[in-house]
PDB file as gemmi writes it, atoms N, CA and C in Angstrom:
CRYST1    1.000    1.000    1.000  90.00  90.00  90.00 P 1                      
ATOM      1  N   UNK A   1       7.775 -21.952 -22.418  1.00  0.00           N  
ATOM      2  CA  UNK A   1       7.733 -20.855 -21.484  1.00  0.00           C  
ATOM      3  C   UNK A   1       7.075 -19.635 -22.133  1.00  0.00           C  
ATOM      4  N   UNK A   2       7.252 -19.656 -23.309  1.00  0.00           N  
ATOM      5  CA  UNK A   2       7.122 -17.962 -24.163  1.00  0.00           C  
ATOM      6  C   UNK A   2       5.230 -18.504 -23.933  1.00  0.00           C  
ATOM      7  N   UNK A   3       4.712 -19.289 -24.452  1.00  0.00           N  
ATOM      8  CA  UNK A   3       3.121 -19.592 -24.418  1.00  0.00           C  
ATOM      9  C   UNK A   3       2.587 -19.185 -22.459  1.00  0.00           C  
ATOM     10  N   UNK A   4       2.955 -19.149 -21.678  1.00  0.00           N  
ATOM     11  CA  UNK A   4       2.570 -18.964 -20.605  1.00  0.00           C  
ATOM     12  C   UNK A   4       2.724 -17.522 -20.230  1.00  0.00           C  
ATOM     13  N   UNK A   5       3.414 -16.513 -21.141  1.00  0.00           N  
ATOM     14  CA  UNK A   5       4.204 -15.627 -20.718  1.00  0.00           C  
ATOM     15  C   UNK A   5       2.870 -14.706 -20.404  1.00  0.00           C  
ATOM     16  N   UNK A   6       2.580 -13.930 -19.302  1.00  0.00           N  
ATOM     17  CA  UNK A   6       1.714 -12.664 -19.360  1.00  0.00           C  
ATOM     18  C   UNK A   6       1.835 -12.230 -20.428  1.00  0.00           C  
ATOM     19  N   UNK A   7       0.152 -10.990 -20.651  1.00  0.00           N  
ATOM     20  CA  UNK A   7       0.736 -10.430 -21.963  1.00  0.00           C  
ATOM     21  C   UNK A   7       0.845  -8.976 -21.225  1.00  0.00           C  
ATOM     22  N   UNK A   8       1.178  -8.096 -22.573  1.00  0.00           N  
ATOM     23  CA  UNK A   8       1.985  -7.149 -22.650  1.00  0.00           C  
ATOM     24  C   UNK A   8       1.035  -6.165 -21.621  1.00  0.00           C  
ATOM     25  N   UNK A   9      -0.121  -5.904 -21.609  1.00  0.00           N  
ATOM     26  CA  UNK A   9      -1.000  -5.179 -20.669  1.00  0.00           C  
ATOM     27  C   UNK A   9      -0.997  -5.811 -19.019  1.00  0.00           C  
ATOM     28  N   UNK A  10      -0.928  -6.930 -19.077  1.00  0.00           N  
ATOM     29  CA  UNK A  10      -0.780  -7.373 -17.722  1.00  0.00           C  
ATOM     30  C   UNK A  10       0.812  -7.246 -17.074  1.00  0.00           C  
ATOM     31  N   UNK A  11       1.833  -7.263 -17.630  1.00  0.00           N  
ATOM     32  CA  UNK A  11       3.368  -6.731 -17.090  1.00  0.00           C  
ATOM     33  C   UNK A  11       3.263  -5.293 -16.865  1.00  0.00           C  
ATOM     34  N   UNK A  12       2.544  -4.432 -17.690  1.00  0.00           N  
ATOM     35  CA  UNK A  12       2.582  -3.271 -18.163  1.00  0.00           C  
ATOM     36  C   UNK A  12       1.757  -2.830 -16.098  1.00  0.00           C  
ATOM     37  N   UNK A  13       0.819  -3.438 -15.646  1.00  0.00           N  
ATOM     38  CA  UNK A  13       0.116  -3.199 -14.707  1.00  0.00           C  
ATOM     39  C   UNK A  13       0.892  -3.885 -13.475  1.00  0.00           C  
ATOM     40  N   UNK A  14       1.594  -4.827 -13.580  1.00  0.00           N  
ATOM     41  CA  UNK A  14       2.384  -5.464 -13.123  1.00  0.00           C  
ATOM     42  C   UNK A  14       3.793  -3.994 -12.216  1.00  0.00           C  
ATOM     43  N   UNK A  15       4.265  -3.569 -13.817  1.00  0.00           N  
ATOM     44  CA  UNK A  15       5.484  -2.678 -13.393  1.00  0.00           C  
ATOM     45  C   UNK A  15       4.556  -1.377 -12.498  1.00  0.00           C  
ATOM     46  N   UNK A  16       3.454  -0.628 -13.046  1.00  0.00           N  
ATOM     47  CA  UNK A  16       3.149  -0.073 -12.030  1.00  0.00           C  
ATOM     48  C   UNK A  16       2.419  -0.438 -11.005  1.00  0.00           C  
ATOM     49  N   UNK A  17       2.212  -1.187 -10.377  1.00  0.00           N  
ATOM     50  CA  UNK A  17       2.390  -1.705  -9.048  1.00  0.00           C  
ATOM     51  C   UNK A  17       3.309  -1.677  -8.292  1.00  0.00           C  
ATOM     52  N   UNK A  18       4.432  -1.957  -9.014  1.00  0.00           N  
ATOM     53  CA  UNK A  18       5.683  -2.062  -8.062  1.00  0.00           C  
ATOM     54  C   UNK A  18       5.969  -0.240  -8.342  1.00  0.00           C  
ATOM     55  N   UNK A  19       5.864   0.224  -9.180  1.00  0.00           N  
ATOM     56  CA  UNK A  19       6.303   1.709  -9.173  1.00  0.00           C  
ATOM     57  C   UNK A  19       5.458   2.473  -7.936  1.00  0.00           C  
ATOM     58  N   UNK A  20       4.510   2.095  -7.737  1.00  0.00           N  
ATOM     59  CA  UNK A  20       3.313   2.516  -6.496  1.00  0.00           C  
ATOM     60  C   UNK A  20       4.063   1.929  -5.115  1.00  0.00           C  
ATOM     61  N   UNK A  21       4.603   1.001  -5.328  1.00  0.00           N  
ATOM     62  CA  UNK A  21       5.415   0.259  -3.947  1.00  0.00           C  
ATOM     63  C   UNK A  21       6.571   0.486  -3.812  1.00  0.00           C  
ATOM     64  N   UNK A  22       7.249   1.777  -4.847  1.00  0.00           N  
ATOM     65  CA  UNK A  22       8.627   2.147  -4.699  1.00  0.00           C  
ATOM     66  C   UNK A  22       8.605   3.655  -3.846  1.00  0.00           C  
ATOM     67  N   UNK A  23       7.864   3.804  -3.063  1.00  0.00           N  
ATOM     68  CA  UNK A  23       7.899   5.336  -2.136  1.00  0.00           C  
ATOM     69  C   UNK A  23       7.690   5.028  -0.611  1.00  0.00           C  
ATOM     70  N   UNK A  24       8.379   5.113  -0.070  1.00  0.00           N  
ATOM     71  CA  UNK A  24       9.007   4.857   1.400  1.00  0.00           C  
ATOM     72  C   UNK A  24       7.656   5.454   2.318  1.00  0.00           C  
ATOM     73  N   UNK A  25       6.974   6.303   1.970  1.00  0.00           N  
ATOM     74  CA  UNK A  25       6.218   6.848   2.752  1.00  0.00           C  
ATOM     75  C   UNK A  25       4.556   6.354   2.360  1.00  0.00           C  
ATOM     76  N   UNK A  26       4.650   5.577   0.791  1.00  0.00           N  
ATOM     77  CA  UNK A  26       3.451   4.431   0.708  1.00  0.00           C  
ATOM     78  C   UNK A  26       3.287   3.392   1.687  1.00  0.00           C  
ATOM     79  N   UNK A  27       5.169   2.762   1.351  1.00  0.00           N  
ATOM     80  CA  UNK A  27       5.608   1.633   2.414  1.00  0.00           C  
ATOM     81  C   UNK A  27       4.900   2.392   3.795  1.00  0.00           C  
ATOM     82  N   UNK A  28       5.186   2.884   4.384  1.00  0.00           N  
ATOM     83  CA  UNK A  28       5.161   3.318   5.756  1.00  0.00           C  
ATOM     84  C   UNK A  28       3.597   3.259   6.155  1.00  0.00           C  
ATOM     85  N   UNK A  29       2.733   4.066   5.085  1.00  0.00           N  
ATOM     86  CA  UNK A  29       1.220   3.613   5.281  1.00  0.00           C  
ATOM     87  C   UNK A  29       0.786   2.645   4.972  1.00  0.00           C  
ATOM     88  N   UNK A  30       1.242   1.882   4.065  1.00  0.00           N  
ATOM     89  CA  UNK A  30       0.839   0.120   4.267  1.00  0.00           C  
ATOM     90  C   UNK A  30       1.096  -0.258   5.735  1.00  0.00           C  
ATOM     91  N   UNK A  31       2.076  -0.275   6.206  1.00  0.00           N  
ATOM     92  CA  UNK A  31       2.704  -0.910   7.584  1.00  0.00           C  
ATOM     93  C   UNK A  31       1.801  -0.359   8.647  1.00  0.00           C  
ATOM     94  N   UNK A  32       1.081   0.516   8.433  1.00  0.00           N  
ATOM     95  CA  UNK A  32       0.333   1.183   9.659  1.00  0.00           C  
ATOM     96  C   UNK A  32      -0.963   0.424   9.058  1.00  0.00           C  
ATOM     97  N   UNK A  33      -1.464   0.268   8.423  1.00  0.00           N  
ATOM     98  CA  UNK A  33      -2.217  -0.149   8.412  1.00  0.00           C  
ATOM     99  C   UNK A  33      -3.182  -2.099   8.004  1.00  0.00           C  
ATOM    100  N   UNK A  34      -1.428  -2.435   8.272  1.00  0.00           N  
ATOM    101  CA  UNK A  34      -1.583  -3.447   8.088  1.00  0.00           C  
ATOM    102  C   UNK A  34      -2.509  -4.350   8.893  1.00  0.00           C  
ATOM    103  N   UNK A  35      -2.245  -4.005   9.906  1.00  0.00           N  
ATOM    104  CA  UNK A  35      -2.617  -4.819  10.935  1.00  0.00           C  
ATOM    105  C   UNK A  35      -4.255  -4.223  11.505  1.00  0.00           C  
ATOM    106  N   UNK A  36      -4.227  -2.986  10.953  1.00  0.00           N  
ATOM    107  CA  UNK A  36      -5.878  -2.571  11.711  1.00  0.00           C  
ATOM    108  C   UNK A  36      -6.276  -0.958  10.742  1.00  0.00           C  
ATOM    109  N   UNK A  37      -7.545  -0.860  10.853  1.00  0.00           N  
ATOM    110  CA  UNK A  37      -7.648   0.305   9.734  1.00  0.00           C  
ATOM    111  C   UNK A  37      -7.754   1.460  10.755  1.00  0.00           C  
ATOM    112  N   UNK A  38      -7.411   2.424  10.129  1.00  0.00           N  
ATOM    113  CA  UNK A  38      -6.940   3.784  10.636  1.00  0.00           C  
ATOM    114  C   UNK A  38      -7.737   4.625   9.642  1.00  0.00           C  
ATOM    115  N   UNK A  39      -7.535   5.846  10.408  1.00  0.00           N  
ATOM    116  CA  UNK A  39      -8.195   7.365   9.832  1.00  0.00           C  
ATOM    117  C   UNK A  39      -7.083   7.806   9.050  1.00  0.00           C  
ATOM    118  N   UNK A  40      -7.389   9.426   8.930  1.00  0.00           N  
ATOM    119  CA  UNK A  40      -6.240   9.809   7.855  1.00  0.00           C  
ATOM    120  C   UNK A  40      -5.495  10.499   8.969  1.00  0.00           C  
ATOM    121  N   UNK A  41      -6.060  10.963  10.160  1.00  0.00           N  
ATOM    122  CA  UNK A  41      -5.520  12.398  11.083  1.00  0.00           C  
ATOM    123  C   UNK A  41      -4.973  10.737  11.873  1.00  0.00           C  
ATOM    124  N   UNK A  42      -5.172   9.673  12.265  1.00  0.00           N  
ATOM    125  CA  UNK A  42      -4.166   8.856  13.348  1.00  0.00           C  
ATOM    126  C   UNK A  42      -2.959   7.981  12.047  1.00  0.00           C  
ATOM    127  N   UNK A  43      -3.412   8.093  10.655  1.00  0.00           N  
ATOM    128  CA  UNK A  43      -2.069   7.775   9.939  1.00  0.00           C  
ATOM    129  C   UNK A  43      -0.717   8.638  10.346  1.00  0.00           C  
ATOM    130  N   UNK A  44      -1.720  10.080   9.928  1.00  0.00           N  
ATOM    131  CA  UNK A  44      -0.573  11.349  10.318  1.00  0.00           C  
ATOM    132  C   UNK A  44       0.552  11.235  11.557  1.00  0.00           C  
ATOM    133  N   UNK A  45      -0.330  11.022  12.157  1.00  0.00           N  
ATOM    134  CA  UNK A  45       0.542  11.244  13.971  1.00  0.00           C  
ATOM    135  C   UNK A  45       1.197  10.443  13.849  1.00  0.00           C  
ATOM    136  N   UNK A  46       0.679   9.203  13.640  1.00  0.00           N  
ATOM    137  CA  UNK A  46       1.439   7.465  13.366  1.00  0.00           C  
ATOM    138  C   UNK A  46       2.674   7.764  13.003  1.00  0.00           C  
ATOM    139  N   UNK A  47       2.883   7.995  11.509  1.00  0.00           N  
ATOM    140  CA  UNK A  47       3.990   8.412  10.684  1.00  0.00           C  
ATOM    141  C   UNK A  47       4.632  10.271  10.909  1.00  0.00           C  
ATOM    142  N   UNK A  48       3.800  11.104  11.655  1.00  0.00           N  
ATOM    143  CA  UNK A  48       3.775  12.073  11.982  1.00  0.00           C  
ATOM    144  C   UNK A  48       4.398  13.313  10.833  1.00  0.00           C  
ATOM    145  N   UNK A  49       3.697  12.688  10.011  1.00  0.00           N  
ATOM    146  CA  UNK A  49       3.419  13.681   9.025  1.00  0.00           C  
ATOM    147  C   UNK A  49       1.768  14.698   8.810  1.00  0.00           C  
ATOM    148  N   UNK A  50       1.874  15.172   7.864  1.00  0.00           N  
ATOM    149  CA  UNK A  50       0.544  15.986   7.448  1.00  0.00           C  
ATOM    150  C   UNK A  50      -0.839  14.876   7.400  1.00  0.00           C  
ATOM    151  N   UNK A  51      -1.976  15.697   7.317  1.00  0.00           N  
ATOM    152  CA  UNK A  51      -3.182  14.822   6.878  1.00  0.00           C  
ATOM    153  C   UNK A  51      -3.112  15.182   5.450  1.00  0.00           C  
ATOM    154  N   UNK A  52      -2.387  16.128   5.298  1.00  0.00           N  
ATOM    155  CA  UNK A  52      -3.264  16.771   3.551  1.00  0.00           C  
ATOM    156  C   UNK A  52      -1.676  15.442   2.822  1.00  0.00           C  
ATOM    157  N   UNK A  53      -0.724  15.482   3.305  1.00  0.00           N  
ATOM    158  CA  UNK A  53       0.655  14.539   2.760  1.00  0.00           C  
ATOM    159  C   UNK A  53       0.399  13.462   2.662  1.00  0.00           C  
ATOM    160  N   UNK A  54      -0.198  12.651   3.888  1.00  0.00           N  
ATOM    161  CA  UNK A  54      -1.052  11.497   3.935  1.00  0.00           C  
ATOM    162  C   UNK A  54      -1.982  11.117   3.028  1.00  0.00           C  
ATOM    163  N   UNK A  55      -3.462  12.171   2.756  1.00  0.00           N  
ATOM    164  CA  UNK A  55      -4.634  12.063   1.604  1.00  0.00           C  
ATOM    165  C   UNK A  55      -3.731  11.686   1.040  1.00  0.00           C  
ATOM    166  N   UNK A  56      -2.677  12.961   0.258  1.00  0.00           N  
ATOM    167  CA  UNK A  56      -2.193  12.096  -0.965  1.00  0.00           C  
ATOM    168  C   UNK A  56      -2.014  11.202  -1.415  1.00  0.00           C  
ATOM    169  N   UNK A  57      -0.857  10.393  -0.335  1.00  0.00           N  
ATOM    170  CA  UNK A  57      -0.966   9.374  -0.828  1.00  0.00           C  
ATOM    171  C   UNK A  57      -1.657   8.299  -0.545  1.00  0.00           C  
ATOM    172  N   UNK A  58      -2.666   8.361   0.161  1.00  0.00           N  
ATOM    173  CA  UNK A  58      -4.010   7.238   0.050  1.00  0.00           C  
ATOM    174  C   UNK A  58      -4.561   7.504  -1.257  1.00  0.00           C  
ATOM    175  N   UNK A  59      -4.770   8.299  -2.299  1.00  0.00           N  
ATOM    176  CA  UNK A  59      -5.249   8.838  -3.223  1.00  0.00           C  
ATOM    177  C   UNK A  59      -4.421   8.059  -3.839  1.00  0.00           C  
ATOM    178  N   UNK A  60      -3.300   7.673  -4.177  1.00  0.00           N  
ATOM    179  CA  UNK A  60      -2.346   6.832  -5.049  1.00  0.00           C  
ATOM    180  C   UNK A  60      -2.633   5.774  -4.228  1.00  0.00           C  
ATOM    181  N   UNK A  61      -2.633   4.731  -3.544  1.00  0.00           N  
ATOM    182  CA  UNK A  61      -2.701   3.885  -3.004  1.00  0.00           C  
ATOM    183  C   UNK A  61      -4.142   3.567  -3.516  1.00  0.00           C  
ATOM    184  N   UNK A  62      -5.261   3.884  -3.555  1.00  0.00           N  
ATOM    185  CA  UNK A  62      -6.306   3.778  -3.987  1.00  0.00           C  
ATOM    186  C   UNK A  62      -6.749   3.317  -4.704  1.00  0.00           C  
ATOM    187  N   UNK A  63      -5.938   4.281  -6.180  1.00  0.00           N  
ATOM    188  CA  UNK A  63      -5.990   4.213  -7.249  1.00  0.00           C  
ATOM    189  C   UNK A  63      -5.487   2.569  -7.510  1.00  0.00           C  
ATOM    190  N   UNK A  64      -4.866   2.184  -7.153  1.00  0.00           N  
ATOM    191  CA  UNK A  64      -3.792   1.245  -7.515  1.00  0.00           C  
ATOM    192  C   UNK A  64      -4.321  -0.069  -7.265  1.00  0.00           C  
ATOM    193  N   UNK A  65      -5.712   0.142  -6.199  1.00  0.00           N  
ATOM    194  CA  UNK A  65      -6.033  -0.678  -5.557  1.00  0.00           C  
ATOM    195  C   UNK A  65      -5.457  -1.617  -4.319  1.00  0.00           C  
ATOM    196  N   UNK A  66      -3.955  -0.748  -3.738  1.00  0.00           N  
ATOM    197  CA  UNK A  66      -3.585  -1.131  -2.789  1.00  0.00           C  
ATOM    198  C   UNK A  66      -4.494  -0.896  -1.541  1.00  0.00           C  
ATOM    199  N   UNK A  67      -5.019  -0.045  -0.819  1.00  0.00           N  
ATOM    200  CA  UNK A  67      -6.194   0.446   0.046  1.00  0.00           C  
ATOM    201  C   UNK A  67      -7.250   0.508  -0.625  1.00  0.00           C  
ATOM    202  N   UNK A  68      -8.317   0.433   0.391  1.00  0.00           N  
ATOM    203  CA  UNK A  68      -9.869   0.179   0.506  1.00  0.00           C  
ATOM    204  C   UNK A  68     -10.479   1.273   1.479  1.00  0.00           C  
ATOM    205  N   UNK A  69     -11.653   2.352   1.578  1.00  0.00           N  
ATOM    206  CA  UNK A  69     -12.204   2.598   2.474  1.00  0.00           C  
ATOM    207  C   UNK A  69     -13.493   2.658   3.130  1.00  0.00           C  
ATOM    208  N   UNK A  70     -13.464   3.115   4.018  1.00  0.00           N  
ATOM    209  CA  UNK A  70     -15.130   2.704   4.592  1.00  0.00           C  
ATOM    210  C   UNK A  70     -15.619   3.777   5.451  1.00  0.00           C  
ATOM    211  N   UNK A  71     -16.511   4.655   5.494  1.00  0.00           N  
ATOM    212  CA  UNK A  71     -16.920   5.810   5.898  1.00  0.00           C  
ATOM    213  C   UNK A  71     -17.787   5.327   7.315  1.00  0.00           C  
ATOM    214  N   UNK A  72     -17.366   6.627   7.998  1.00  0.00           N  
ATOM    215  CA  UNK A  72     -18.404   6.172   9.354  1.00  0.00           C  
ATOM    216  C   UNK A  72     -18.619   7.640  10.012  1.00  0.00           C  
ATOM    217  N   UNK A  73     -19.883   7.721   9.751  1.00  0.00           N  
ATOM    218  CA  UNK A  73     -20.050   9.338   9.885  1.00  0.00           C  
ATOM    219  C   UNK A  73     -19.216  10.265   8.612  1.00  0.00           C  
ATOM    220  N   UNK A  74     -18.887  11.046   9.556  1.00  0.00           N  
ATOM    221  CA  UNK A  74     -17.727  12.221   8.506  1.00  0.00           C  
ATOM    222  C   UNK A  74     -16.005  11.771   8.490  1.00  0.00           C  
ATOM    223  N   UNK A  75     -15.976  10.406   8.917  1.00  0.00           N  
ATOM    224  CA  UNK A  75     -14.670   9.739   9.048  1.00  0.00           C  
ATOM    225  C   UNK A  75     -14.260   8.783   7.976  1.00  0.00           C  
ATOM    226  N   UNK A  76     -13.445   8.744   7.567  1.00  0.00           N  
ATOM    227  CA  UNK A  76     -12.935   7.903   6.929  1.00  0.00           C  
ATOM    228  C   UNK A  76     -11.962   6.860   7.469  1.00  0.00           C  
ATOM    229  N   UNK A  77     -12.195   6.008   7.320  1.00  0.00           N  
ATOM    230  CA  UNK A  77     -11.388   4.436   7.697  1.00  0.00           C  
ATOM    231  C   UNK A  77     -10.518   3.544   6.478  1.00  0.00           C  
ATOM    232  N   UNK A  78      -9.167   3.447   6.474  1.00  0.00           N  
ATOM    233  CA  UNK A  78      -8.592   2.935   5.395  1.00  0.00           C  
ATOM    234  C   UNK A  78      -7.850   1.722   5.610  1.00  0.00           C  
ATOM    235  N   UNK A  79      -7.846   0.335   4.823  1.00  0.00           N  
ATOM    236  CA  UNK A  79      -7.340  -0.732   5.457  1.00  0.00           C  
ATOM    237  C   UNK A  79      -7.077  -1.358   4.111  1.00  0.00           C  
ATOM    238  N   UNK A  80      -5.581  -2.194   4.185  1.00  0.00           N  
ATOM    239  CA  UNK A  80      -5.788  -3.023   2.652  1.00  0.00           C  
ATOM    240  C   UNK A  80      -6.888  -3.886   2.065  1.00  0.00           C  
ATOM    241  N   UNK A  81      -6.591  -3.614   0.940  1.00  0.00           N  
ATOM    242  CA  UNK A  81      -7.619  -3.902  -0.114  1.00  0.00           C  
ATOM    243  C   UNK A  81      -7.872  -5.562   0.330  1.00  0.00           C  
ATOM    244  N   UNK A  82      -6.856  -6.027   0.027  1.00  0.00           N  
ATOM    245  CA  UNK A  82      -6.715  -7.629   0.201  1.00  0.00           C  
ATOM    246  C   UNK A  82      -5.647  -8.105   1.168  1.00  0.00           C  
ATOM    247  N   UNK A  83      -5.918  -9.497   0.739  1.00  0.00           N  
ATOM    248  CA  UNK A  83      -4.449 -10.127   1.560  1.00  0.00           C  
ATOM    249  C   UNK A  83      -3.679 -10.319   0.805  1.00  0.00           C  
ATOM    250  N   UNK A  84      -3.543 -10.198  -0.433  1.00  0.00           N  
ATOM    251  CA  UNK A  84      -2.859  -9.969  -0.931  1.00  0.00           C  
ATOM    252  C   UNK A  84      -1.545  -8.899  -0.825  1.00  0.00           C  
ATOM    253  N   UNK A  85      -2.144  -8.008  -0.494  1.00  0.00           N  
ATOM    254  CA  UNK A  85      -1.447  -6.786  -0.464  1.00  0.00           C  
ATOM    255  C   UNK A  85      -0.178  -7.456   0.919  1.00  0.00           C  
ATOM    256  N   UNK A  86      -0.872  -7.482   1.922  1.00  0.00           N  
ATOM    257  CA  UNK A  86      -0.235  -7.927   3.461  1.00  0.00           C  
ATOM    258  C   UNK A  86       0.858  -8.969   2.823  1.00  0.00           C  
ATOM    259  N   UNK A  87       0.220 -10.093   1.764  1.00  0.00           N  
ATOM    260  CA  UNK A  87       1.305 -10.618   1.252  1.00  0.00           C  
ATOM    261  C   UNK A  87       2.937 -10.177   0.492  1.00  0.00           C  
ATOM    262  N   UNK A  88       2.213  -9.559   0.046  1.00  0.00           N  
ATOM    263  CA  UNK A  88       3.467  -8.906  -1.286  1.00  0.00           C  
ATOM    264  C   UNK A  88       4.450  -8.228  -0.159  1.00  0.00           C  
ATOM    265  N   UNK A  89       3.755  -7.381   0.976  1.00  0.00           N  
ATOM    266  CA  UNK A  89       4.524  -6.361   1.793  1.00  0.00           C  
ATOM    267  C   UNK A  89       5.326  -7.536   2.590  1.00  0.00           C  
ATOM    268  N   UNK A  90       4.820  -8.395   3.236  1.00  0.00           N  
ATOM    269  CA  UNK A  90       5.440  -9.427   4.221  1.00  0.00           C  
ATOM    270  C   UNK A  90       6.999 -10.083   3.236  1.00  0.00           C  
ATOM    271  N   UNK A  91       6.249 -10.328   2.177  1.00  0.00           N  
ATOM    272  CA  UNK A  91       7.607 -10.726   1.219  1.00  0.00           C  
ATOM    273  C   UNK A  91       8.393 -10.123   1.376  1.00  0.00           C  
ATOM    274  N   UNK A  92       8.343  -8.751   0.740  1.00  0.00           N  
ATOM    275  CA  UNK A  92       9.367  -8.227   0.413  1.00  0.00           C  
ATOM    276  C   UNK A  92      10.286  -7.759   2.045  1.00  0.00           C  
ATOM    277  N   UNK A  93       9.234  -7.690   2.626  1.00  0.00           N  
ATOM    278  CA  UNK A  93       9.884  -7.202   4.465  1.00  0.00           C  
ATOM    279  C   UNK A  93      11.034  -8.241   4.672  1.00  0.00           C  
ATOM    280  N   UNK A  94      10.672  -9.606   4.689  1.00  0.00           N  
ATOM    281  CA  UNK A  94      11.214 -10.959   4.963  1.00  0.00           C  
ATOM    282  C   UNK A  94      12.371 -10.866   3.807  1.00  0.00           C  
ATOM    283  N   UNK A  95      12.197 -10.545   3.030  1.00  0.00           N  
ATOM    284  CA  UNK A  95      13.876 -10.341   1.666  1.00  0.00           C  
ATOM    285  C   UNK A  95      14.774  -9.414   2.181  1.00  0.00           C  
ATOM    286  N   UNK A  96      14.038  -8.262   2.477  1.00  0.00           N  
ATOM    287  CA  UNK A  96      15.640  -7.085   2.949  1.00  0.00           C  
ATOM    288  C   UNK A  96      15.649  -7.188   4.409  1.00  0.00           C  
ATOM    289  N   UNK A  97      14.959  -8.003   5.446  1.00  0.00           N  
ATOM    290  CA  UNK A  97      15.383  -8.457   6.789  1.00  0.00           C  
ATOM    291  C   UNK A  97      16.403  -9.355   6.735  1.00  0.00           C  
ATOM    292  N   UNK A  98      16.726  -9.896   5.255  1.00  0.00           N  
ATOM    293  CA  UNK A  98      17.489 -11.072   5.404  1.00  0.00           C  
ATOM    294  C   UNK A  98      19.397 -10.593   5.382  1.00  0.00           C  
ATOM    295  N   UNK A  99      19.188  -9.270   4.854  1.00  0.00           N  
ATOM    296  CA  UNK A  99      20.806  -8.317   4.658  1.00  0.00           C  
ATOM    297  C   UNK A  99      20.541  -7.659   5.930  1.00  0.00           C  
ATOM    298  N   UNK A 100      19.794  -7.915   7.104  1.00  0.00           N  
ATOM    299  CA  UNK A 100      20.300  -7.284   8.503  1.00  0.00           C  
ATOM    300  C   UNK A 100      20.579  -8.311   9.582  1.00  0.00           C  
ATOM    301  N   UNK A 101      20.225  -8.976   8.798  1.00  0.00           N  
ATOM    302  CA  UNK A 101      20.155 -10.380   9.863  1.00  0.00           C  
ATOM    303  C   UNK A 101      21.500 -12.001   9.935  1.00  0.00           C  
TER     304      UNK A 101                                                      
END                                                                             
């Protein structure tokens, strides 16, 4: 088992990932945009918070490589990176649906 083990830089990228997926209001813009890509001003309303609260955290989401964007005109369009991402979120959705259910 120890020969298969990730190494120390790949856990290390590993834990922040999940530290990027520990803020309720990341969660919340993944979920909006799971299913179709959005602007930053229809995230806002969506979740009905700020646009400038929102940037932010697309700006961390970014970084992380959780979101992707795509310009059209003076607009910005943001949608996950991969399917991956849709994966990891569906998981973990399907784990704590399972203590309401």
């Amino acid at each position: 088992m120890k020969e298969n083990l990730p190494s120390s830089e790949m856990l290390e990228d590993l834990s922040e990932l999940f530290k990027v997926l520990g803020d309720a209001t990341r969660i919340k813009i993944i979920y909006a945009i799971s299913e179709n890509e959005m602007c930053v001003c229809d995230i806002a309303e969506f979740l009905g918070m700020t646009q400038s609260a929102i940037s932010h955290q697309l700006r961390v989401l970014k970084r992380a490589r959780l979101v992707k964007f795509r310009k059209e005109g003076k607009t910005v369009y943001y949608s996950l990176d991969d399917e991956h991402i849709n994966t990891i979120f569906d998981c973990g959705l399907t784990h704590i649906k399972e203590m309401y259910y």
